[in-house]
C-alpha positions in Angstrom: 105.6 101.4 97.6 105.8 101.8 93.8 106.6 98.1 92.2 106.4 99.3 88.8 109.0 101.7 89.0 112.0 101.1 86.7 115.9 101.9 87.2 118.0 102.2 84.0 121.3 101.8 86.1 120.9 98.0 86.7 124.3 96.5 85.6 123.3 92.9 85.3 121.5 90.0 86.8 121.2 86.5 86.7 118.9 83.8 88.8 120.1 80.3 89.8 118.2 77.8 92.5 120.0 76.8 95.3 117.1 74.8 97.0 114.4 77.0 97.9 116.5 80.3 97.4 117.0 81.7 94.5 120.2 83.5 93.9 121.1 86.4 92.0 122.6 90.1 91.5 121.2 93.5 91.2 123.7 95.9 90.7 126.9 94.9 92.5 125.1 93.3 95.2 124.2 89.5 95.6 120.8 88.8 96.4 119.1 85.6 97.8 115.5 85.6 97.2 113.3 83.3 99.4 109.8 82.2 98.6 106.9 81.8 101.0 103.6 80.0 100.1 101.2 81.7 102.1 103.2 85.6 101.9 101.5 88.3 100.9 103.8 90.8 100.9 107.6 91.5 99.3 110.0 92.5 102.5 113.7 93.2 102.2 115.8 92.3 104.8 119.6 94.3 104.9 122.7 92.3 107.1 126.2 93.7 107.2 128.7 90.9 105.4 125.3 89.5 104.1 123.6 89.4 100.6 120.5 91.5 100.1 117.4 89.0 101.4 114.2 89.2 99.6 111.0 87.5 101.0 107.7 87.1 98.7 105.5 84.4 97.6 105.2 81.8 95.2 104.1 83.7 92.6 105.7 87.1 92.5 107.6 87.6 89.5 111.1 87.8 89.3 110.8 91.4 87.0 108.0 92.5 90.2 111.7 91.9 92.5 113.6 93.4 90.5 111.5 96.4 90.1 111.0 96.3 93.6 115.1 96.6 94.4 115.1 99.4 91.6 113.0 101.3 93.9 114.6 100.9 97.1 118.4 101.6 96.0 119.2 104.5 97.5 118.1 103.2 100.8 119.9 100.0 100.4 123.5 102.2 99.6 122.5 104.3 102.6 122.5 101.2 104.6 125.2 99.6 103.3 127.5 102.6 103.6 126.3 102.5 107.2 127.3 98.8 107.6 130.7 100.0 106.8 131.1 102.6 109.3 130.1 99.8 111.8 132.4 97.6 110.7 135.8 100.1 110.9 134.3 100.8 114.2 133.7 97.2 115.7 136.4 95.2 113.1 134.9 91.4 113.1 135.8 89.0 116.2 138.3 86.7 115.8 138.6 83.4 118.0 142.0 84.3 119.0 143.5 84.8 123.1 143.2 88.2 123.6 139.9 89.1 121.7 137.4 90.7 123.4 133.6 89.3 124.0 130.7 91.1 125.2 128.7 88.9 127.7 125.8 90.9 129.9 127.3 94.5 128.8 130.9 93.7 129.8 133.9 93.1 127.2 135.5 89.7 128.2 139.6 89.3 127.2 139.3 85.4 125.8 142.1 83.2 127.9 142.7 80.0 126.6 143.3 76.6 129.0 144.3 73.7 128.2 142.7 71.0 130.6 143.0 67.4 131.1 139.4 67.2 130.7 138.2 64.8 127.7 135.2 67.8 126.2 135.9 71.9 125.7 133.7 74.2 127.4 133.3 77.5 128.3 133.7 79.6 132.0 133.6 83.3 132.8 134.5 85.3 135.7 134.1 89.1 136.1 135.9 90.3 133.3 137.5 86.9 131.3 136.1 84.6 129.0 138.3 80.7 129.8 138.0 78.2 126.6 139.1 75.0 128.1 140.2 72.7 125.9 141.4 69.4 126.3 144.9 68.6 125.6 144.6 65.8 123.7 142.7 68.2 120.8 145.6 70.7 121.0 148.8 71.3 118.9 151.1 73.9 119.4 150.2 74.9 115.6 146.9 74.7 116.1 144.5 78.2 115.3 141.9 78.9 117.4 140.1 80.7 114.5 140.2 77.2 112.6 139.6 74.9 115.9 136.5 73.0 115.3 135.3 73.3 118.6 135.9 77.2 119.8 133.3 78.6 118.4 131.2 75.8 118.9 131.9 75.8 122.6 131.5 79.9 122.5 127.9 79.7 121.4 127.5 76.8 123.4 128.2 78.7 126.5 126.6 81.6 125.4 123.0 79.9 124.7 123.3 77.6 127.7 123.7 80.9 130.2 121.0 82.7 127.9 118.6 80.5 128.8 119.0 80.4 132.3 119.2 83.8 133.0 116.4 84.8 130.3 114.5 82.4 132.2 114.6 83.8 136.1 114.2 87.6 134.7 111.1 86.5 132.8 109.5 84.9 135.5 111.1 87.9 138.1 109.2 90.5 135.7 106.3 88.5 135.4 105.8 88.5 139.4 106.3 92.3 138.9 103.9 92.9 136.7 101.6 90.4 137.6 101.3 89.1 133.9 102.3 86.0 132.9 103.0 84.4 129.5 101.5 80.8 128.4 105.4 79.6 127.2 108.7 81.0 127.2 110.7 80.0 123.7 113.9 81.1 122.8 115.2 82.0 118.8 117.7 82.8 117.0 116.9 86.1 114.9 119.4 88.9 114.0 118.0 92.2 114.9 114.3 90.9 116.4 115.2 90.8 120.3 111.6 89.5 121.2 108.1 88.7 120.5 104.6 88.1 122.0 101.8 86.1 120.3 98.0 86.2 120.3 98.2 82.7 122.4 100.5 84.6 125.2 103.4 82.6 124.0 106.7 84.9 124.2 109.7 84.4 122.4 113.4 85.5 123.4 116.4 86.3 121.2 118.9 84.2 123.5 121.7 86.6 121.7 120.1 89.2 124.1 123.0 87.8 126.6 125.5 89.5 124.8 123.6 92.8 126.1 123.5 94.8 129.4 121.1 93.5 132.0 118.9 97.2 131.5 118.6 96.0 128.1 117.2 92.6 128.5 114.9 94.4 131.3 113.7 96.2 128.7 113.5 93.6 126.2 111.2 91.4 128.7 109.1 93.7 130.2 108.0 95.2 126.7 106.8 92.1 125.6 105.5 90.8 128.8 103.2 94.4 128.3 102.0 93.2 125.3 100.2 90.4 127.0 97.8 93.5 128.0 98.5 95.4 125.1 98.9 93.6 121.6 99.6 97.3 120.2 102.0 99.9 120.4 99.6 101.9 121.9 100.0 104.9 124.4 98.4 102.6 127.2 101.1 100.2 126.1 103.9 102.6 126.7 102.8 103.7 129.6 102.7 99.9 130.8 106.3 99.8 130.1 107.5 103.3 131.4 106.5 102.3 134.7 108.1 99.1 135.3 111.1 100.8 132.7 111.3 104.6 133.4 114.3 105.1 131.1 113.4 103.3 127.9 113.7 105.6 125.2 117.3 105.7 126.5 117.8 102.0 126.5 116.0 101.2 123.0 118.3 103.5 121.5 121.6 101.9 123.2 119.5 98.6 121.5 119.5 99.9 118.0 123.5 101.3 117.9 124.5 98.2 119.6 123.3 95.6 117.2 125.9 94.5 115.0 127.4 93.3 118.5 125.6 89.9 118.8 127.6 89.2 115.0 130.4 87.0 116.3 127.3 84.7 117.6 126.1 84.0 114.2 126.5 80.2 112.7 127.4 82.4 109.1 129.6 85.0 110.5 
């Protein structure tokens, strides 16, 4: 990667501190750069509806990020072009009666009840989502998109059934493949679906919900396999394959269906 690398087309750029991040454009495109004290290298991080994310050290200088933006342009437009193919495709959820909401594979029509009960929550059957909520937080004016508990309750319900479900296939795949991890955590990351570390602890995106059970499988036996393979190894794949015959198939279905988990997101 070539930090030294200059690009005349930069329209203009300004930093500012907002706490930690610092803030600023390259081009037509807002950046927020975050500072690590023990990072050693400069990542970039691309989200659709998202400034550009920039993650160095301490000591980096600002002209070694810019330089370092200059030289990955073209990949950032590609990207960003691609973000808005996504987004005609899959327009952004509203919190309205009618929207649809993936939830294990499925898309679930939202129906909205009012209850006599005194807190909202969340229920689903086969093919609804039901926000409850309790008549005496409900005017006939009111928005859904603008209720301050709907999309609270929505992640509620979505984390709360993420958990338990992550839960019983991790120890189900664990019997299976007779490897166990030291602790089960559950995150909150926007395109990382899992991870395994060097103490056995694994770590679960508990968006995966939002995905097909084939696709948590995956998810959960590949880093269960890592707990006898750190590496991406041949011996590693074939660890997989045989508890996962289909993989390939299914990481690809991962990587188009992404931008689903969006509507989940505290910032969206």
């Amino acid at each position: 990667m070539d930090l030294d690398c200059h690009f005349s087309g930069v329209k203009s750029f300004f930093f500012a501190m907002s706490g930690s991040v610092e803030l600023f454009d390259f081009a037509n495109w807002a950046v927020e750069l975050h500072r690590k004290p023990f990072r050693r290298s400069l990542s970039i991080y691309l989200y659709p509806n998202r400034p550009i994310k920039v993650v160095t050290n301490k000591i980096t200088s600002q002209q070694t990020v810019l330089n370092f933006l200059s030289s990955k342009r073209e990949w950032i437009e590609k990207n960003f072009i691609k973000f808005e193919a996504i987004a005609d495709l899959y327009p952004k959820k509203t919190i309205q009666a009618g929207e649809k909401f993936p939830f294990l594979g499925v898309d679930r029509e939202l129906k909205v009840v009012i209850t006599l009960a005194k807190k909202a929550f969340v229920s689903v059957n086969e093919d609804q989502l039901f926000l409850h909520i309790p008549k005496v937080q409900w005017e006939a004016n009111t928005s859904l998109e603008h209720h301050p508990k709907a999309i609270a309750e929505i992640r509620h319900f979505y984390k709360r059934e993420a958990v338990k479900l992550l839960s019983q296939k991790v120890q189900y795949w664990a019997e299976m493949m007779k490897l166990y991890p030291s602790e089960l955590k559950f995150r909150e990351q926007r395109t990382r679906w899992g991870s395994c570390s060097s103490r056995k602890v694994i770590n679960l995106n508990w968006r995966l919900v939002v995905f097909s059970e084939e696709i948590i499988d995956y998810v959960i036996v590949h880093e269960l396999a890592h707990l006898k393979h750190m590496d991406h190894s041949t011996k590693f794949w074939s660890v997989v394959e045989s508890f996962i015959p289909e993989y390939s198939r299914i990481v690809k279905t991962l990587k188009s269906s992404q931008h689903l988990t969006e509507f989940l997101s505290e910032r969206s």
